[in-house]
N, C-alpha and C positions, 0 to 999 in steps of 0.2 A: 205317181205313187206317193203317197205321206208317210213319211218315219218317223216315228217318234226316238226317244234316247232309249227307249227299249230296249236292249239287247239282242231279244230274241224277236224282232219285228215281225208285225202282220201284215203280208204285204196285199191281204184281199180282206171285204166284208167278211167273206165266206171263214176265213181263218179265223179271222178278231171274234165271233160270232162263236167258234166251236174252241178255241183255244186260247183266247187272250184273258179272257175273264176281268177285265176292267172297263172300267166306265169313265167321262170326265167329272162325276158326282162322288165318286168312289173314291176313300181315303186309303192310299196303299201306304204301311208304315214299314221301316228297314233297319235292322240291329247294325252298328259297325263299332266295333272293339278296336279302339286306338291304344298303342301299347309303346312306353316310350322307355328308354335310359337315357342317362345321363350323368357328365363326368364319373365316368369310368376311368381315366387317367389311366390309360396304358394297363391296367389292371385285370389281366386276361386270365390269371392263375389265381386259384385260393392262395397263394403262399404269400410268406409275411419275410422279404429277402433280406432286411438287416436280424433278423432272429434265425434265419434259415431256417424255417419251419411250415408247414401246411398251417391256412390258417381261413378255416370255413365261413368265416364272416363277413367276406368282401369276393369279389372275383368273379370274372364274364362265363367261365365254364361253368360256377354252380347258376348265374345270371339264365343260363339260355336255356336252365332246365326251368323256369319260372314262366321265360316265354312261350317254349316248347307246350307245356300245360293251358295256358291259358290260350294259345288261340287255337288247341284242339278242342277246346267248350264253346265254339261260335263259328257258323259259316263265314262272317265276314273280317279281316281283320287284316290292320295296319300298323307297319312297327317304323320308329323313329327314332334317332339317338341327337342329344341335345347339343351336343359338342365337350369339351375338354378332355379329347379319348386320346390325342398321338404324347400327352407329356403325363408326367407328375408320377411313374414308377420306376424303379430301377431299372426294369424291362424296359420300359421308355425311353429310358438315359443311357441304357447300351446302344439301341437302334441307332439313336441321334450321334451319339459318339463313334459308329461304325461311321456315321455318312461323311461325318466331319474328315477322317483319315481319307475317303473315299467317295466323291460324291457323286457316283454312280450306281453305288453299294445297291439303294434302294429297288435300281433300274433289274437286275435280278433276284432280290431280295425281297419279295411284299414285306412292308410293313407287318407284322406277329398280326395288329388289332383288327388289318383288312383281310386278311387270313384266316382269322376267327369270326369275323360280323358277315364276310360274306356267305358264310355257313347258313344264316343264322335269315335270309331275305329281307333286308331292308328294304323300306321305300323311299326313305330321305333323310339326310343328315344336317344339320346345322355345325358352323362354324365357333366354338367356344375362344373365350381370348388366349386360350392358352396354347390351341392353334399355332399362334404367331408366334411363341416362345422362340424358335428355330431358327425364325426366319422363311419368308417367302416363297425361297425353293425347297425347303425342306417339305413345305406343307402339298408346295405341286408336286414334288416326287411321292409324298408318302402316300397321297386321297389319290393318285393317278390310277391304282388297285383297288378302289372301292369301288363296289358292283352296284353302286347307289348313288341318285344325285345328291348335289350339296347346295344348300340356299345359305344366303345370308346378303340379306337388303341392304346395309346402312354403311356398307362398305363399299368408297368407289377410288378409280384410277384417279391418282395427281395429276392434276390438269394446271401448267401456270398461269396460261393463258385464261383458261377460267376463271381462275381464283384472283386473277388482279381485275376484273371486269371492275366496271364505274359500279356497278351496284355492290360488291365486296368489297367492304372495310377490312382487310388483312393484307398481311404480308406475301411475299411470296412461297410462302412456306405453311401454309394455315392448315391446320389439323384437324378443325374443326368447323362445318358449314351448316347454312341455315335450310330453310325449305324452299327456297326459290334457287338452291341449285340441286333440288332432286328433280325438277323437269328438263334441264339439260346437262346432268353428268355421265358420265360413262360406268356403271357398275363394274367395280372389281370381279365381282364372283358372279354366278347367277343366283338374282334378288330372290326367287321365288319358282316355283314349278307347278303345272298344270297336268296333274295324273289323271287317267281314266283308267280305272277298277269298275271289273262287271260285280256287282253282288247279287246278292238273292237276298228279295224280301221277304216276308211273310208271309203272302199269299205263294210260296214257291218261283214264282218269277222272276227271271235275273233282268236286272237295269245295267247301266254304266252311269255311274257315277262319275264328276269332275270333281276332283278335290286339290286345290290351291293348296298350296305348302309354302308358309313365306318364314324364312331366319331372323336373327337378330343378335349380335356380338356388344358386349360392355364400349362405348365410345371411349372409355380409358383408357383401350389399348393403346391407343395414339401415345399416349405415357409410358407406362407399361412396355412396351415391345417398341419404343421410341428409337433404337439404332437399325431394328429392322424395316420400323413402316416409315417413317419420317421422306418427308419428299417422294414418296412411292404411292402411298394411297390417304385418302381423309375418309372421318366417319361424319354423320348427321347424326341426330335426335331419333330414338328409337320410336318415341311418339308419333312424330312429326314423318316420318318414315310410313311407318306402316299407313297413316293417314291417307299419304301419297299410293302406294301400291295398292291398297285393299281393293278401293273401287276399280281399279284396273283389273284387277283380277278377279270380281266380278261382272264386270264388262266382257271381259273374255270366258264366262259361261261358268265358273267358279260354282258346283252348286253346295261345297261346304269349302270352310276355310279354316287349315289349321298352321295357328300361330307355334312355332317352335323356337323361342325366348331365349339366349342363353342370359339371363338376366333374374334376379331372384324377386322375393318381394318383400323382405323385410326392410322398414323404414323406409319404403317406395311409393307411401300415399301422401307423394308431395307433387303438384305439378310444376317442377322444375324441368328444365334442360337438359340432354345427355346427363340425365341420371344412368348408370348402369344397372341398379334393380328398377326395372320398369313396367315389369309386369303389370302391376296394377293400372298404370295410364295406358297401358297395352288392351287392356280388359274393357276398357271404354271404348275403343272402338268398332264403331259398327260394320258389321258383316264375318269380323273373327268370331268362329263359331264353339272352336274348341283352343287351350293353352295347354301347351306339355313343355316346361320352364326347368329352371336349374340354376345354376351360380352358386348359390349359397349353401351348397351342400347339405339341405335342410329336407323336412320333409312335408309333402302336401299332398291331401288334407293329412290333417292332424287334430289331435286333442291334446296338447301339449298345453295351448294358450298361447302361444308364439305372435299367433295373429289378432289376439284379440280386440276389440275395439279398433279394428281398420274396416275404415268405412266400404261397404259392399263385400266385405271378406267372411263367407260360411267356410269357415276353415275343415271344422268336423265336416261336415258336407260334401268341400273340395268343389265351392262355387266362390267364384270372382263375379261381383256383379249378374250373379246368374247362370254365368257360364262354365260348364266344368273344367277343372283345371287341375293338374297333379306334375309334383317334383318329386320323382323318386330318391332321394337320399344322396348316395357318393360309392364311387367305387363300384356298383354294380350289388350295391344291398338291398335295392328292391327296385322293381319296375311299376312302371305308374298305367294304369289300364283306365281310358274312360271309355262307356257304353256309349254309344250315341244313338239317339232316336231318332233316326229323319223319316220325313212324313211329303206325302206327295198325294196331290190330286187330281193332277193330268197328264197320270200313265208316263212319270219320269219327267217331261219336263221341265219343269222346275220341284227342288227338294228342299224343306226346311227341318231343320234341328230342333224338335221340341226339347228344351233345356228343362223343362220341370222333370221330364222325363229320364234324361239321361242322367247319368250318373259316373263317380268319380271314385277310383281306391289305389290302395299301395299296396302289391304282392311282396310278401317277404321269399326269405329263402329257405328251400326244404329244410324240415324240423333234424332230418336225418342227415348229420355234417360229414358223412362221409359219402354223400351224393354229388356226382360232377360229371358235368357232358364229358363224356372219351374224345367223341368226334373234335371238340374244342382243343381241349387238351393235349391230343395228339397236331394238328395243326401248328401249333405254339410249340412245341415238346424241344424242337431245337435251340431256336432264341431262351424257353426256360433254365435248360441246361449249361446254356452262355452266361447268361445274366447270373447264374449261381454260380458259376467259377471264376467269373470276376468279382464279384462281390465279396469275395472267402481272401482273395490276396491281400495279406498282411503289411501295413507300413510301419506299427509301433509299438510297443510293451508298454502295458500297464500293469497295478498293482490296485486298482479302488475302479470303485462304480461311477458313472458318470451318467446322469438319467434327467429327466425331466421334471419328473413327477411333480416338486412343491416350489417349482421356475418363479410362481409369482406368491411366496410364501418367505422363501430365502435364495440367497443368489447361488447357482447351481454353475454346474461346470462345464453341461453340455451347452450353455449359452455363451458363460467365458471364451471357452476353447475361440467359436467364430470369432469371439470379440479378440483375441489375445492375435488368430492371423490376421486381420483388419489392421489392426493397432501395427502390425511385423509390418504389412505390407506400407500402411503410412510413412511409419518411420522408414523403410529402405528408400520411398522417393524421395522423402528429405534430404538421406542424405545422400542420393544420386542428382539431387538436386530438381530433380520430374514437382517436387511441391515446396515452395517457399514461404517460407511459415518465420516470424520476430521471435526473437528470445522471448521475449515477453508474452508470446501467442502458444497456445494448449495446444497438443493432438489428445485425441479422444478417438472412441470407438463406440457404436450400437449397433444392438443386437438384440435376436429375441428368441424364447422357444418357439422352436415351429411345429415341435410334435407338442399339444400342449392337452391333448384328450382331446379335441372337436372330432375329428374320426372316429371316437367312437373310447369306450375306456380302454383300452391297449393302445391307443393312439400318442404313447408316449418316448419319447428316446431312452431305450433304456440297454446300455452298453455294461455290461457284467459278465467282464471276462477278461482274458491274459493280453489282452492285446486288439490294436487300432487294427480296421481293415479297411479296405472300401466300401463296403458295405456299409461302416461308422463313418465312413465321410458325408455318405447320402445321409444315412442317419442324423447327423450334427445339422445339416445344410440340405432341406428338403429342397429347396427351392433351386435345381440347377441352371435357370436361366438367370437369373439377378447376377446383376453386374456392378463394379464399386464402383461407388462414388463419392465426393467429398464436401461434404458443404461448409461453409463460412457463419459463423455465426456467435450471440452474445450469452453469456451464461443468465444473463433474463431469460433469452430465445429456449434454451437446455429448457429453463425451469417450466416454461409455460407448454411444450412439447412433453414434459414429464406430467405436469396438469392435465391434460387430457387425458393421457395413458391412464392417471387414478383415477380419473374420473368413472371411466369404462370399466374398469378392471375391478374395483374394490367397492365393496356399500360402504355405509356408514355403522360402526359398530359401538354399541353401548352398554350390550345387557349380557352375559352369561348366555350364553350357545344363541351366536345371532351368527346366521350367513357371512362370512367373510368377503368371498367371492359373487362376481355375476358370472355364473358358469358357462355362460354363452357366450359370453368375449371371445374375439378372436386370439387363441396366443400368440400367433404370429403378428397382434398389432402390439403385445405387450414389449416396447423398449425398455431394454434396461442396459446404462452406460458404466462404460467402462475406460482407466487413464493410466493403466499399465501398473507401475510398482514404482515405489519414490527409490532417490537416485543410488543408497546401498540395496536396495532389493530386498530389505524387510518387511514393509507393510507394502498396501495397496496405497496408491497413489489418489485413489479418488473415492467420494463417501458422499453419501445423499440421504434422507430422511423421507419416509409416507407415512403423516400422520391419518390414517384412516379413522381416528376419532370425531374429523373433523368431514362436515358436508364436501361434496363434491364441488370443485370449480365452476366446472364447465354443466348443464344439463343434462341428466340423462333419463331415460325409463326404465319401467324395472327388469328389461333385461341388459341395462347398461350401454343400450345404445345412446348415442348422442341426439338430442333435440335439435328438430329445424333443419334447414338446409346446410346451413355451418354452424359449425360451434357457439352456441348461447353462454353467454357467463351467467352464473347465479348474481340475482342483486347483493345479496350477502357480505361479497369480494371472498369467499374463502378460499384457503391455500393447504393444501394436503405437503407439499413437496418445502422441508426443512431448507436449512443450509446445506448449501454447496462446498464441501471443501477439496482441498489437491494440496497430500504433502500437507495436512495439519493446518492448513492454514484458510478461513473463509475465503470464498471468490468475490471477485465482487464485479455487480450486476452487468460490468460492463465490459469485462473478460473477455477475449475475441478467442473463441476456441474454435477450432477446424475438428468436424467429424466424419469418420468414416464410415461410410454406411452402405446401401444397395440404390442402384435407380428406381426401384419401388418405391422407396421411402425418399428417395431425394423427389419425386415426382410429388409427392401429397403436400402439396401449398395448401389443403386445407386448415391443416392443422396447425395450430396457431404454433409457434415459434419456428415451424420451419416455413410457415408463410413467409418468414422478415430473413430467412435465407439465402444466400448466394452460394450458387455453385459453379463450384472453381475445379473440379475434375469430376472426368466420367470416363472409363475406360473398359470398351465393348471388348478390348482383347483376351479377357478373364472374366469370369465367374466366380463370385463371391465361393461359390463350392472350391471353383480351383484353388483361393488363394488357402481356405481351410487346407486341403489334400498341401498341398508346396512347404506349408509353414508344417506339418506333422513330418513331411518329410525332412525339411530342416533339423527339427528338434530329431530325429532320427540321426543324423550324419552329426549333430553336437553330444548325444547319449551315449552310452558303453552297453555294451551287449551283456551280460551278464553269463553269459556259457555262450563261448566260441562256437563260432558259428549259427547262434540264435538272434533275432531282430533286438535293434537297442530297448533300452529300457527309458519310460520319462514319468516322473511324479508329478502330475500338476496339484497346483496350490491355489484353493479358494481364496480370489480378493474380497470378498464377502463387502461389494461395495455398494452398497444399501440394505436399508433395516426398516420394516415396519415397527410403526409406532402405534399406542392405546395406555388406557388404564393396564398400569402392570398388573401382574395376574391374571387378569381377565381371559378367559378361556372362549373361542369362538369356533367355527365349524368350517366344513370348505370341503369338495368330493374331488379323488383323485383315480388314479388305479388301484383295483386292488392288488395289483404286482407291486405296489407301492407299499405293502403290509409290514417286507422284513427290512426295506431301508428307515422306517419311521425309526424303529427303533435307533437306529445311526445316528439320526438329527435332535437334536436341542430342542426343546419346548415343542413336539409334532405325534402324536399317537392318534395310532390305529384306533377306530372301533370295530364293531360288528353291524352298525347299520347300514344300511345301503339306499343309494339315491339318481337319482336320472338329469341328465345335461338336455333337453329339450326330448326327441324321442330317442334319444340314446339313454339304453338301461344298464344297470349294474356296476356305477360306480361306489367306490366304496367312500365312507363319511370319515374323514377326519379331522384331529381339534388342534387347534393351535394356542399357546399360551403366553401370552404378552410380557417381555422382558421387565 
């Protein structure tokens, strides 16, 4: 008897003849609705936990009423999540924090996000880098409760024995491999999966469909998450990768194949090497039939202009070289659906994706913000109610606002604050003696906003009330995996690491109401240093200069990304970043200062002056968040409580340690939140208007002007 991949087989002339209604001539064509999220980051509740408030804008409960609608408008359809779901919410930071006391916690406890998604029938998940925040076992215990496989190809088992073969040039320890060890490594995870979904075509008929499902993780993690993966596992070229697997997974009967990227595509139409946005060199390869991507917390397609002028990029369209492609946003603010048209002409057999056909878009979230899955909601209802009770316990008294809002305007306090425990923390190993540092050698401190608007306009730290809680710790210190570190280095090294930052960060300003900002920068790449308070404790110790009058250093485009593979100087030689002083006095160029910072940042030997760095401490036993939470608590047990029996009280004090520079007077523009409306008034040379303006496809920030000293 001959079977076809038909579903429903004919297994006589006589049947095929009264029932099968195809022919080998006959063009059968099949709708399949692929429906993906991505970095969701623990984000399961609409709520906003350092505001403690409901907050309709983000969240997997109003997410899966998006889903829920759109694959009730199609027989066939397929749901996918991109990876970065187990970290990056307070709800995330509780789970992890249970395990940590407990590291069984999980083995009764599903994870809140696989309690919610299995609700919800996934088909496949990919691995994001943030994944690994945890650590290893964390990620085995937490995905051990997903009712879905997980791919991700470019991640494989340490092998030493491998990796010192004659043909690798590396150490015993190499973190990163070429393409002649993707035919004999061992995959860490499983690279890829091979589904069979019956659907129904058009003609009424149901097929089974093979659909190939292959991952892809940022190769940085290797830096990045460097105390958990190090000697444990190495990454390859996501390029170079998928090259390897596709044909395999065409070979094994693959009749579509979807790529699911955790990798973005901005500044990624470069054919370099374990780039982490690599979509685009992903999108060349033949036999990926569709891309459902993410990283960059962006959105695709789009009309924004984000993409423009990348070569094969219909952004509005939502084609890559042709192929449809979509990143739904962050946090679960919209889902990415592409249609696909697969077309067949021997009764299943073999199926192709007409790509002129199919088509790409971004579901937003109901118009009506008090809509939210119950089923979700209740699932989660316990962990919600945890995560809001710890988050409400109080460690400090204040008296003033500590907010984000104008971080790269003037220097603010919710960035201080990290830099002032960094700086505590430095100084207690000096003088424990854990860091030896010359009379004659700096500590210093960096830091940056992390809530800085990219989320969206309320995406800013903004702590306006009586008092520090945990809740303001997440809030100060988004990032709870980042661990300190310390690197060695010259106040040339400072300045030309401060040169990039402007580069990115500021245009060039001349004219009465010109752009101040590239509002797409990331904030959390915005450093800004900090050198404590000189030796009576009157002023700040350290003071810097950005003359943004002046061209950028380093190359950038106009949304402030950096040209090339690395850093390009302007022929020009121009310098944004003034003198350096400490204590009144100019530094000079060849000042050995130690600063304190995160292994995020000690990891980016891109960037020019921390490339010429040495690092002399790393220490996995804290979290940059901890050292913040330890040092509030400090300054708690140094403070007076001001009515017995209430929490201390502490004033912090702006070192206001840099100032942009321009033609004085000169009045310029820059968008913030509009919760930023009644602190303006607060600030020096900074008002409100009434216009309003958009950060890429984020709406409804408000405009305001800054005025040059």
């Amino acid at each position: 008897m001959f079977f076809t991949k038909k579903a429903a087989v004919c297994g006589a002339i006589s049947l095929a003849l009264l029932g099968c209604n195809s022919s080998s001539d006959s063009k059968v064509s099949m709708d399949l609705r692929l429906m993906e999220t991505t970095d969701l980051h623990g984000n399961m509740m609409p709520f906003d936990y350092f505001a403690n408030k409901y907050e309709p804008s983000y969240g997997f409960a109003r997410t899966a009423l998006i889903i829920n609608e759109a694959r009730s408008e199609v027989n066939n359809s397929m749901l996918f999540d991109n990876g970065d779901l187990i970290q990056g919410s307070p709800m995330a930071d509780y789970i992890a924090n249970q395990f940590d006391q407990d590291e069984d916690y999980l083995k009764s406890n599903p994870h809140p996000v696989y309690k919610a998604m299995n609700l919800m029938d996934y088909d496949a998940a990919n691995i994001g880098n943030h994944e690994f925040n945890y650590g290893l076992e964390f990620l085995d215990a937490a995905t051990e409760h997903a009712n879905f496989p997980y791919v991700v190809s470019n991640v494989f088992e340490y092998d030493e024995n491998l990796l010192t073969a004659d043909n690798f040039d590396t150490n015993s320890c190499e973190l990163r491999v070429d393409s002649e060890f993707l035919g004999v490594a061992k995959p860490f995870f499983e690279p890829y999966v091979m589904l069979d979904r019956t659907f129904t075509a058009r003609n009424g008929e149901d097929y089974t469909i093979k659909v190939g499902v292959i991952g892809f993780t940022p190769p940085n993690i290797m830096s990045w998450d460097k105390s958990h993966l190090e000697c444990k596992v190495v990454v390859s070229d996501i390029k170079q990768t998928a090259a390897h697997y596709v044909p395999l997974m065409k070979e094994q009967g693959a009749d579509i194949i979807v790529a699911v990227p955790h990798s973005g595509l901005t500044g990624a139409d470069l054919d370099v090497e374990f780039a982490d946005n690599a979509t685009w060199q992903l999108a060349k390869i033949d036999g990926i039939d569709a891309i459902m991507f993410g990283h960059d917390h962006n959105n695709f397609p789009t009309t924004a202009g984000s993409y423009d002028g990348m070569e094969g990029v219909d952004a509005p369209a939502g084609k890559i070289f042709g192929k449809p492609a979509v990143m739904p946003g962050f946090w679960g603010n919209h889902v990415g659906v592409i249609d696909l048209v697969l077309e067949t002409r021997d009764e299943g057999d073999t199926w192709a994706v007409n790509y002129g056909q199919s088509t790409a878009e971004l579901r937003t979230l109901p118009e009506d913000k008090t809509q939210i899955s119950t089923l979700i909601a209740a699932s989660v209802a316990k962990e919600h109610t945890a995560t809001q009770e710890y988050m409400a316990e109080p460690i400090l008294g204040i008296s003033q606002k500590i907010n984000s809002f104008f971080s790269a305007i003037k220097p603010d306090l919710s960035v201080q604050i990290v830099n002032e425990a960094q700086f505590h923390w430095g100084q207690q190993l000096i003088e424990e003696g854990g860091l030896e540092i010359k009379d004659d050698e700096i500590l210093l401190s960096v830091s940056a906003p992390f809530k800085g608007g990219r989320g969206g306009r309320d995406d800013y730290t903004d702590i306006n009330g009586t008092e520090l809680t945990n809740a303001s710790v997440a809030d100060l210190y988004v990032f709870d995996n980042n661990t300190p570190a310390i690197l060695k280095l010259t106040v040339a090294d400072v300045k030309e690491w401060l040169e990039t930052i402007a580069s990115q960060q500021y245009k060039t300003v001349a004219n009465e109401g010109d752009d101040l900002l590239h509002q797409m920068f990331r904030s959390y790449n915005y450093d800004v240093f900090y050198g404590g308070w000189t030796e009576n404790g009157e002023s700040n110790a350290l003071h810097y200069t950005i003359d943004v009058s002046k061209e950028p250093r380093y190359l950038v485009d106009g949304t402030g990304e950096l040209v090339g593979e690395t850093p390009q100087l302007d022929p020009n030689d121009n310098r944004r970043i003034g003198d350096i002083t400490y204590n009144g006095e100019v530094l000079d160029e060849t000042q050995v200062v130690y600063v304190v910072t995160n292994n995020y940042r000690a990891s980016n030997n891109w960037i020019p002056g921390v490339d010429n760095a040495e690092l002399v401490l790393e220490d996995a036993a804290y979290s940059n968040r901890e050292l913040v939470d330890q040092y509030l608590k400090h300054l708690a047990e140094e403070s007076v409580s001001p009515v017995e029996g209430s929490i201390p009280e502490h004033e912090f004090v702006n070192a206001e340690n840099f100032s942009l520079e321009a033609t004085s007077g000169l009045t310029v523009n820059f968008l913030s939140s509009p919760r930023a409306k009644d602190f303006a008034y607060e600030v020096e040379s900074i008002k409100f208007t009434e216009s309003t303006g958009n950060v890429g496809d984020n709406e409804g920030y408000s405009v305001y002007t800054y005025t040059f000293e």
